[in-house]
Backbone as CSV, one residue per row, in Angstrom:
resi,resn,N_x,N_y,N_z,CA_x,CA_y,CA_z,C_x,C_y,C_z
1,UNK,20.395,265.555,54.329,21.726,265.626,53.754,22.207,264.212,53.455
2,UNK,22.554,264.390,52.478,23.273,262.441,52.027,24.534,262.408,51.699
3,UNK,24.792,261.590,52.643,26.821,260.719,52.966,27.248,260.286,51.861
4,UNK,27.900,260.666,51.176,29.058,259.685,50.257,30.106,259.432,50.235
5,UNK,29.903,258.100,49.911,31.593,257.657,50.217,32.294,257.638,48.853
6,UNK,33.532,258.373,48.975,34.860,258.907,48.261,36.423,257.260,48.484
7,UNK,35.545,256.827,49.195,37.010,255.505,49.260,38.154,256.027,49.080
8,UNK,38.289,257.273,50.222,39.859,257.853,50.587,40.553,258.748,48.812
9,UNK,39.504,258.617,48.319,39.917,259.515,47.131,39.725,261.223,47.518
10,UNK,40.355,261.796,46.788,39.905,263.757,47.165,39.364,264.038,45.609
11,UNK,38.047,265.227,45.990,37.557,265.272,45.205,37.900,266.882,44.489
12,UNK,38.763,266.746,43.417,39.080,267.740,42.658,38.288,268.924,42.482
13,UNK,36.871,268.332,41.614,36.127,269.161,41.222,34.571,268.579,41.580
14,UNK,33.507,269.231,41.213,32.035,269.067,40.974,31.476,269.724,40.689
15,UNK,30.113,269.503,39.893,28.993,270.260,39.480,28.044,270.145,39.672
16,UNK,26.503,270.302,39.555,25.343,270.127,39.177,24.839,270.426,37.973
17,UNK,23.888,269.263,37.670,23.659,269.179,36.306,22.592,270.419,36.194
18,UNK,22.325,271.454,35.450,21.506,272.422,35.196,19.694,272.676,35.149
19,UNK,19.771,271.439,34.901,17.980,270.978,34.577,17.876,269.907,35.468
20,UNK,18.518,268.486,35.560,18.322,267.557,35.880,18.798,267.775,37.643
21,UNK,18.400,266.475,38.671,19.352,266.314,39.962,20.015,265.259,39.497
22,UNK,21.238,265.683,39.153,22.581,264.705,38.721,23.416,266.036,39.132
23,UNK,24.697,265.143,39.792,25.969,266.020,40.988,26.674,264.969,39.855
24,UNK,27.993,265.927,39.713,29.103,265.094,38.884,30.663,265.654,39.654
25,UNK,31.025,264.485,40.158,32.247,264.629,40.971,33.366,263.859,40.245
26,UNK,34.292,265.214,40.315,35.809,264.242,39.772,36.856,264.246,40.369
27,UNK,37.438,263.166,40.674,38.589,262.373,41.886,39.697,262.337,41.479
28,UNK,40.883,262.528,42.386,41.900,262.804,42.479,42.639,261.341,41.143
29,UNK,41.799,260.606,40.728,42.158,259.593,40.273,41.770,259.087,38.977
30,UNK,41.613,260.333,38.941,41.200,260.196,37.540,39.312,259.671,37.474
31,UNK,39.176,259.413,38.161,37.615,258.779,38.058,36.509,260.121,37.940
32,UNK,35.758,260.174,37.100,34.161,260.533,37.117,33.177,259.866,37.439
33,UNK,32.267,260.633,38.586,31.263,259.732,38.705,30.341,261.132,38.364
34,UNK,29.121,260.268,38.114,27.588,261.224,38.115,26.545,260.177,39.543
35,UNK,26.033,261.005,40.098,25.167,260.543,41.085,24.051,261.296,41.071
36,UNK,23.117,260.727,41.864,21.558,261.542,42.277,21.801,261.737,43.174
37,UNK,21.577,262.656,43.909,21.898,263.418,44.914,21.091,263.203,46.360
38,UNK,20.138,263.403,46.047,19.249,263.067,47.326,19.728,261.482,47.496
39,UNK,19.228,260.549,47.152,19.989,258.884,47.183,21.206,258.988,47.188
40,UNK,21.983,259.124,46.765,23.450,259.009,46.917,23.783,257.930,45.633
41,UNK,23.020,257.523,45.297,22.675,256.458,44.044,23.778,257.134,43.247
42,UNK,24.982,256.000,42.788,25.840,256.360,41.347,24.746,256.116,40.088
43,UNK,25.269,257.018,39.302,24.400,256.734,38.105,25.192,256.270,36.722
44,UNK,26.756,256.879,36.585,27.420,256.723,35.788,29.021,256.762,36.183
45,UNK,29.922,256.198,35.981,31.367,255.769,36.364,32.461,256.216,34.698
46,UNK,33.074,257.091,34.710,34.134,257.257,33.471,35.620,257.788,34.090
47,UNK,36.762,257.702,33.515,37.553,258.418,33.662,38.576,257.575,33.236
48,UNK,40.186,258.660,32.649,41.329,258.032,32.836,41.918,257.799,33.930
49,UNK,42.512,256.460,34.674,42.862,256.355,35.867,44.341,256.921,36.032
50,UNK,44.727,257.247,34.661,46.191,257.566,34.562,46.599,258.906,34.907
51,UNK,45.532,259.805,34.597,45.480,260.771,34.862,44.559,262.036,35.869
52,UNK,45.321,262.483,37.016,44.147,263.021,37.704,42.810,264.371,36.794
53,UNK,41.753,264.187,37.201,40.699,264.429,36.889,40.695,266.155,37.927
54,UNK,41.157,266.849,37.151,41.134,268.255,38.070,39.317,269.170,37.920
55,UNK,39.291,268.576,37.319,37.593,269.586,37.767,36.719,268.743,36.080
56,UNK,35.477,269.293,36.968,34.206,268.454,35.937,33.222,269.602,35.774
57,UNK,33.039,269.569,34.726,31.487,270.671,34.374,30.644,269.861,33.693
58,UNK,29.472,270.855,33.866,27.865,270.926,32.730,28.110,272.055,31.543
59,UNK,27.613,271.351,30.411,27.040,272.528,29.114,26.287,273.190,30.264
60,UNK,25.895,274.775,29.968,25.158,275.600,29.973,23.494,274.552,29.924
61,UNK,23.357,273.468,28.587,22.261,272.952,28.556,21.793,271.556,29.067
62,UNK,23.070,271.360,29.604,23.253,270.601,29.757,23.131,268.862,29.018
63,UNK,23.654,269.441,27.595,23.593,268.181,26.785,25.187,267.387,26.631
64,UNK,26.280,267.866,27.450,27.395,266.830,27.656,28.348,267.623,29.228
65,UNK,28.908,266.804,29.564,29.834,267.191,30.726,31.133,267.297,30.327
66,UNK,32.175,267.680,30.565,33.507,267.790,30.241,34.319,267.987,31.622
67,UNK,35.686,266.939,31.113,36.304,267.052,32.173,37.870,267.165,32.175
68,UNK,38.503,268.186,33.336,39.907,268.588,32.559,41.042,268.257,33.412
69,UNK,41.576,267.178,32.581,42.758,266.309,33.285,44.493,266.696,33.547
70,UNK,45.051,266.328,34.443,46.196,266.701,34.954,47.175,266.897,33.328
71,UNK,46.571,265.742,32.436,47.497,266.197,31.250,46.991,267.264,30.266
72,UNK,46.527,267.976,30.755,46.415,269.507,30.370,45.088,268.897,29.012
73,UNK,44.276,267.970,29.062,43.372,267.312,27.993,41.888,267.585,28.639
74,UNK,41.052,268.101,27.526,39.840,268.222,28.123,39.250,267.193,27.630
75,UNK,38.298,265.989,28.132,37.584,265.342,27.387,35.680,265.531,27.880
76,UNK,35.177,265.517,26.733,33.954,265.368,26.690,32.956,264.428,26.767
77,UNK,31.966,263.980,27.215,31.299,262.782,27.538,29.443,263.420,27.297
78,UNK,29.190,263.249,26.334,27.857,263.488,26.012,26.384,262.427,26.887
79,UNK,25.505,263.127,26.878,24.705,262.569,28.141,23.807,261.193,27.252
């Protein structure tokens, strides 16, 4: 099982990527991260800090993630 540290953030939402081991967690702070899971290794860092980050998904094919923010805005982030 592998520890990650959240630096006192709460984590809204998460997923797993469908094909790949990539976990995508989104923080009370607006932040997205993507990680490898077994390592704990970040792999990718996005988000508005202005706005909290209420949940994160996978396409079905996983060819982009989307994520849907406190200001009622979905944004998309292609892989």
């Amino acid at each position: 099982m592998q520890d990650f540290s959240w630096n006192r953030r709460y984590v809204r939402g998460l997923d797993f990527h469908p094909h790949l081991s990539l976990l995508a967690t989104a923080f009370s702070d607006g932040v997205v991260k993507l990680w490898h899971p077994s390592s704990g290794r970040e792999i990718l860092t996005v988000g508005e800090e202005e706005n909290d980050a209420d949940g994160v998904f996978f396409a079905h094919d996983g060819a982009f993630f989307a994520v849907n923010h406190s200001d009622k805005v979905v944004r998309y982030y292609l892989k």
